[in-house]
C-alpha positions in Angstrom: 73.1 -31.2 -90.2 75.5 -33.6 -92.1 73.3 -36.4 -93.4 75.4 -38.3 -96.2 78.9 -38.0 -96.9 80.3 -40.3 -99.8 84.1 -40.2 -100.6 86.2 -42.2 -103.1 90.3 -42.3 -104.0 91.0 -40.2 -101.0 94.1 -41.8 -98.5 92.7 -45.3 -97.5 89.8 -45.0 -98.9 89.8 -46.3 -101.9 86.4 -47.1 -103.8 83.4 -45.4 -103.2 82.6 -45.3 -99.0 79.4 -43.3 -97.5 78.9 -43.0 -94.2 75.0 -42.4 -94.4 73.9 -40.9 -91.4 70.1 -41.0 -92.7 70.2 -45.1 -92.4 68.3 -44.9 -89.0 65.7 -48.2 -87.2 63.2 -46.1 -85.6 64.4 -47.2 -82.3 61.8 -46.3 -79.3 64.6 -45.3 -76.5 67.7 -43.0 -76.9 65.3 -40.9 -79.1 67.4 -37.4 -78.1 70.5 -39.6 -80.4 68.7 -38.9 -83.4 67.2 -35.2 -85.0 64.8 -34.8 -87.9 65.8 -38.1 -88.9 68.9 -37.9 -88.9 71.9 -39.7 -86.3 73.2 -35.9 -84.1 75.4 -38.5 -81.9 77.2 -40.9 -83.8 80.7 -43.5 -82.2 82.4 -44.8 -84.8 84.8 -48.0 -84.3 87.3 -49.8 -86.8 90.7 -51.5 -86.1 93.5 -49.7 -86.8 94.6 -48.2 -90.1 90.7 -48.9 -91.5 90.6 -44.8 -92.3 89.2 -43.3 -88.7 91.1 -40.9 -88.9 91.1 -40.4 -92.3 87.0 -40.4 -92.1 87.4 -37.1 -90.0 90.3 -35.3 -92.5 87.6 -36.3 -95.6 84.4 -34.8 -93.9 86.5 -31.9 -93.4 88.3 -31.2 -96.2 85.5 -28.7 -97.6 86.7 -26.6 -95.3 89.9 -25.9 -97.3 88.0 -24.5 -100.2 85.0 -23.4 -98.6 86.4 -21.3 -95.4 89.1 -19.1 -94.1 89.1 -20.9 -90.9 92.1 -23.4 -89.5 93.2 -26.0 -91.7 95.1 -28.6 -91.1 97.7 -28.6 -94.2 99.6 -31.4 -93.4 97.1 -34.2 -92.9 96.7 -33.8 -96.4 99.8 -33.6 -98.2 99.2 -37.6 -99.0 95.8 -36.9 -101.1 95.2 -40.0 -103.5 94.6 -43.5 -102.7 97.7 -45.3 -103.8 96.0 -48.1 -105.6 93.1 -45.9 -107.5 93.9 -45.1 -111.3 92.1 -42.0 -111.1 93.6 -38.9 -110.9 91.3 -37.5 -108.8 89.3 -38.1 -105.4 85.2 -37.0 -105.6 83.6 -36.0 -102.6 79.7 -35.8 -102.2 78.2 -34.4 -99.3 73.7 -34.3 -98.2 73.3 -31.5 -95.6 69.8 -31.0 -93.7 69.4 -27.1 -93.1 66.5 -25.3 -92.3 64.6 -28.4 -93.3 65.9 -28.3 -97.0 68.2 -30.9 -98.5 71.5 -29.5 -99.7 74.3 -31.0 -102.3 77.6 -30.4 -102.5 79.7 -33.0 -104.8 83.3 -31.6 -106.0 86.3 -33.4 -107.8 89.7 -32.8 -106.5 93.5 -33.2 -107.7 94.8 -32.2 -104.5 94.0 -30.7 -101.5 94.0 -27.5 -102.9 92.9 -27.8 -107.0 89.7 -27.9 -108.3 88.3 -29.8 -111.2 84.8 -29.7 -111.0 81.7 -28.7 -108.6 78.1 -29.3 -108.5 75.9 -27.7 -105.9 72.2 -27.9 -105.5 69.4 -26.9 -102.8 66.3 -28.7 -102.3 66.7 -30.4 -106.2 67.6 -27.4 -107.6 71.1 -26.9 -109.7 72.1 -23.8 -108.9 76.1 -24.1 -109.6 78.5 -26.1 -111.5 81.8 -26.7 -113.2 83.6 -29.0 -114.7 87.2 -27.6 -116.0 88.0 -31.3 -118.0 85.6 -29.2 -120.5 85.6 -25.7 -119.7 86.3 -22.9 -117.1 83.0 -21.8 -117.7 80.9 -21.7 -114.9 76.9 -21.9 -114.9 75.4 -20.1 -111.7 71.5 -20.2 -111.3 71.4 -18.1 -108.3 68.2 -15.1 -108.2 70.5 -12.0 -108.0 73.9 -13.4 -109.6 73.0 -12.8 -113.1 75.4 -10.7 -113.9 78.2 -12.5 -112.5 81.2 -13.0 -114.5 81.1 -17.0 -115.2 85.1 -18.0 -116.5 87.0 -19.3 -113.3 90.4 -19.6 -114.4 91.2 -20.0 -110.9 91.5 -23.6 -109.9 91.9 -23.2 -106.3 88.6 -20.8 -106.2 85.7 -22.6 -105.4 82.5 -21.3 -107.8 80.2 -21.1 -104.3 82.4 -19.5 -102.1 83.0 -17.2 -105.5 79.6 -16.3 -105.4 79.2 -15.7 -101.4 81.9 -13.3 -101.9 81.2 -11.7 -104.6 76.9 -11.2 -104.9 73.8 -9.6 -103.2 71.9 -12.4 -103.8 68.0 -11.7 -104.1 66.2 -12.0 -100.2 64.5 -16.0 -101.1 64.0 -18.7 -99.1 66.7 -21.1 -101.4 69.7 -18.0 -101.1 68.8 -18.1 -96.7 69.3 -21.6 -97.3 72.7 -20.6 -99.1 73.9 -18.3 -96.7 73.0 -20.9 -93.4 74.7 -23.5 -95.4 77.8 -21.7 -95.3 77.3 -20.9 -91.4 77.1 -24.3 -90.7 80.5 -25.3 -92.7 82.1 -22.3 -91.0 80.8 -23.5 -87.6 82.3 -27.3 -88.2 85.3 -28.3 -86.0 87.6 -31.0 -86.0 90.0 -31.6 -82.9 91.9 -34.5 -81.4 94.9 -34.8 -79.1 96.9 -37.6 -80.8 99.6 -37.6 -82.4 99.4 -33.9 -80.8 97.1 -31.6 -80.2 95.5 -30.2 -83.5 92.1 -28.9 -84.4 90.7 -27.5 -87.9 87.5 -25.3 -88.5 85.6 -23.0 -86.4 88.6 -20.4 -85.5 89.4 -20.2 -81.7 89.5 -17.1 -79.7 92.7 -17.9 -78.2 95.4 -20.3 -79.4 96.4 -20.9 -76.0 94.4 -23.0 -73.8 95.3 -22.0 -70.5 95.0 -18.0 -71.3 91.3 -19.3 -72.7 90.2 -20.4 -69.5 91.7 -17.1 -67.3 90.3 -15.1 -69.7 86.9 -15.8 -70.0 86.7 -16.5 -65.5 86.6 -20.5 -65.9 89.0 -20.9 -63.4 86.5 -22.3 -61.2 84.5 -23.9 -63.3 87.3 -25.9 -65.1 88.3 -27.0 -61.7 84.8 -28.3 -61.1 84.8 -29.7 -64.4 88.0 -31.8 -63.4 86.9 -33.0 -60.4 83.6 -34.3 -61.9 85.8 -35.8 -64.2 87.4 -37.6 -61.2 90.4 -35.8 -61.0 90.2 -34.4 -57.4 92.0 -31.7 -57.4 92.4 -27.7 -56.2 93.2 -25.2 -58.7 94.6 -21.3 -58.2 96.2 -18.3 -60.1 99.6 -18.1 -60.1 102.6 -16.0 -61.4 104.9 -16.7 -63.6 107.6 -14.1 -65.2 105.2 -12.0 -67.4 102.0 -13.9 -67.1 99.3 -15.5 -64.6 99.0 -19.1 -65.1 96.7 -21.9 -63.7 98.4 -23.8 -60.8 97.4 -27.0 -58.6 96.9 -25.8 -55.1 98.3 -28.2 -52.2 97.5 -27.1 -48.9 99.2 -23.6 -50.0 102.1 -25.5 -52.2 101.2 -24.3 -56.2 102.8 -26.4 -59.1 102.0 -24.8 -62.4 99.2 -27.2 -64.2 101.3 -27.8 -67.3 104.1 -28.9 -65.5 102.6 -32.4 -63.1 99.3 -32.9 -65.5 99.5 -36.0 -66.8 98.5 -36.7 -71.0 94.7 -37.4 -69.2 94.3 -34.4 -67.7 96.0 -32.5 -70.5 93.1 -33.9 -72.9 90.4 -32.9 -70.2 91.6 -29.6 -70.6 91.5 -29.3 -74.8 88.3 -30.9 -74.4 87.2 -28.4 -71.8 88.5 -25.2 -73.8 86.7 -26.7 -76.8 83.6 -28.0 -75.3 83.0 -23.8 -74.2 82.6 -22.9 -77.6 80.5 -25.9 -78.7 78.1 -24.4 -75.7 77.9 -21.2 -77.2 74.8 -20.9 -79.6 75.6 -21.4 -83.2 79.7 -21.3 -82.8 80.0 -24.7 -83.7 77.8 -26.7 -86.1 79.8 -30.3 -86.2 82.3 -31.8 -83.9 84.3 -34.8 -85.3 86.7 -36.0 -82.1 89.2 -38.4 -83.2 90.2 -41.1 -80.7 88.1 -38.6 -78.4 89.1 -40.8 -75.4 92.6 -42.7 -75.8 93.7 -41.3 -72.3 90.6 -41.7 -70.1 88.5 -44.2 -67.6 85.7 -45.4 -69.5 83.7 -43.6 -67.1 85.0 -40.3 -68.3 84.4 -41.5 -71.7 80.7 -41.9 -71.0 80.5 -39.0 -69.1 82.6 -36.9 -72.0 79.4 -38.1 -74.3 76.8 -37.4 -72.3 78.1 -33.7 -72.0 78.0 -33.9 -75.8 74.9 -35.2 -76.4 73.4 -32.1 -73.9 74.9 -30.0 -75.5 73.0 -30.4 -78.7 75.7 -30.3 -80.9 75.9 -32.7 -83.5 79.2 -34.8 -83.2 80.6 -37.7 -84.5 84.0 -39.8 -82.3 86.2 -41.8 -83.3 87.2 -45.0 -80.7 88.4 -48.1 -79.8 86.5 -48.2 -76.2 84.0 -51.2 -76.1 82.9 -50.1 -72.6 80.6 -47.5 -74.1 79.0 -49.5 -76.5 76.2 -49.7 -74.8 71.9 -49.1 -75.6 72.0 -47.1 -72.1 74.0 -44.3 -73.9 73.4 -44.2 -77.3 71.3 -46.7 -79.8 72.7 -49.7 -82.4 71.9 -47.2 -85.2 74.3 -44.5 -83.9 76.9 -46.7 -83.5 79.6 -47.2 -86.8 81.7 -49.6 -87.9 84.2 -48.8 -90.2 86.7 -50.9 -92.4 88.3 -49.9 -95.9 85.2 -51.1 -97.8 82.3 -49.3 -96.1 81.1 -47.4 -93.0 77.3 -49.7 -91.9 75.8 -49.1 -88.5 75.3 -51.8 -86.0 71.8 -52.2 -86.9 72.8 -52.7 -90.4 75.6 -55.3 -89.5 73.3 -57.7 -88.6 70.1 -59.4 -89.6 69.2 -60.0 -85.5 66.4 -57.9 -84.0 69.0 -55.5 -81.6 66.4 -54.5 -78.6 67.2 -52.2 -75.6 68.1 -54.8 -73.5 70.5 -56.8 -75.3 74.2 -56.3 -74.3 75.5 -54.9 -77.8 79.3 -54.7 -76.0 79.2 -58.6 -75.7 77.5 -58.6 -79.0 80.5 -57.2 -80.6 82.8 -59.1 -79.4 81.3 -62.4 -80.1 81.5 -61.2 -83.6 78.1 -60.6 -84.4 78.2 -57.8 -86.3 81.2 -58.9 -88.7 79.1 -60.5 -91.5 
């Protein structure tokens, strides 16, 4: 699990931000919210332009050194905070797995260079480099002795060097190692504004409509939709070369893509996503940003819901007050974000938050700006 992330001089954000996902009040109700003491289900809200967004392309730009999965190259091609002197942004991430504490903290110039790393599990350094001094690096890995230590490369992370390139010795702190890099290979990133773009976990199929032939969801996506509240009746069709998914009106078909509105269009990328997060171990972290700028605030709750049952642990971006709400989630999963810091609701205020009180009206009457 992703307990602390700390980033500074990276696009909006400027000095030092964590979003500290460890900060939790003990709450008595909501109790599935929260895992090993750590927030699993996590809203996060902020006008715009306060880094939402931005929060979701920082958590996941390990995956651009780390993995050969999707990345989303262009998100990134604005790296550095315009105001910071430095001439590099730090990231520091805190991972939970298999009940050990993991560190990750790296220096970058770009998106795609390098200039130092330190990673350590359960207090232990076990890698690091820092090229302002040397290409030298210093592993402390059982089993990568040998391992040739100058890393002239600057786009070659030392750690994913060493997954590549070792047999590391059967212990508990190289398991560790290897789950760590299953669970940044499992994280995904999606969102359906300005377009529809995802990074992370690698999909099956590109093409969301083939997805859902292929695997036999036909009628289960069309249950899905109409849970959804979009009643509807859904068929196999032909086109040219290819079957397609088609509304069905009393015998009249009209190809999905071509009358479903932006809604329904995001119903179905969550859909074709929300398949793999089902699947056991294909997907380690969701980040949705503006996870629900086209729906009811009913679908929104019930979008969250089917996350939370899931299991996964997943973190949305959102401007939708509706949800904000102790009958969904708790004041401690819920995020407030601005360019100076990421706090929780029960850290926004020095009231008692109980079940009962109306946290919506709450934040509205300002309560939790101070």
């Amino acid at each position: 699990m992703l307990a602390k992330f700390t980033v500074s001089n990276f696009k909006s954000f400027n000095k030092e931000v964590t979003f500290d996902l460890t900060d939790t009040n003990g709450y008595t109700f909501n109790k599935d919210s929260i895992k090993h003491g750590i927030v699993n289900n996590a809203l996060v809200y902020g006008h715009n332009g306060v880094g939402k967004s931005n929060l979701g392309l920082a958590i996941f730009d390990v995956i651009g050194h780390l993995t050969d999965g999707k990345k989303h190259d262009a998100g990134y091609e604005v790296y550095l905070n315009a105001y910071n002197v430095k001439k590099y942004a730090e990231f520091s991430y805190e991972f939970l797995i298999d009940g050990t504490m993991v560190n990750y903290t790296y220096r970058k110039l770009d998106y795609n260079t390098i200039l130092s790393e330190t990673f350590s599990i359960g207090g232990q350094l076990l890698a690091t480099i820092d090229r302002t001094i040397s290409n030298t690096a210093k592993f402390h890995f059982k089993g990568a002795e040998t391992l040739k230590s100058e890393i002239t490369n600057t786009e070659l992370s030392i750690i994913k060097y060493v997954k590549n390139n070792t047999e590391l010795d059967k212990n508990k702190t190289n398991d560790v190692f290897n789950k760590f890099f299953n669970f940044i290979e499992g994280m995904l990133f999606f969102r359906s504004l300005p377009k529809n773009e995802y990074m992370g976990t690698t999909a099956v199929s590109t093409n969301v409509v083939d997805d859902i032939i292929e695997r036999g969801n036909l009628v289960d996506f069309e249950n899905f939709l109409n849970q959804a509240g979009i009643e509807c009746k859904l068929k196999l069709i032909d086109e040219i070369d290819r079957k397609t998914i088609g509304f069905d009106f009393d015998g009249k078909e009209i190809p999905f893509v071509k009358i479903a509105s932006q809604g329904t269009r995001s119903l179905m990328l969550f859909y074709y996503w929300f398949q793999r997060i089902k699947e056991q171990g294909a997907v380690s972290l969701v980040f949705i940003d503006e996870f629900d700028a086209f729906y009811h605030h009913d679908l929104s709750e019930l979008i969250v819901r089917e996350l939370k049952r899931s299991g996964v642990q997943f973190i949305l971006t959102t401007h939708n007050t509706s949800i904000l709400t102790n009958d969904l989630l708790r004041p401690d999963c819920y995020f407030l974000i601005d360019k100076q810091s990421i706090r929780s609701l029960s850290k926004s205020t020095s009231k008692e938050l109980r079940e009962a009180h109306n946290i919506e009206k709450m934040y509205k009457a300002g309560t939790f700006n101070g």
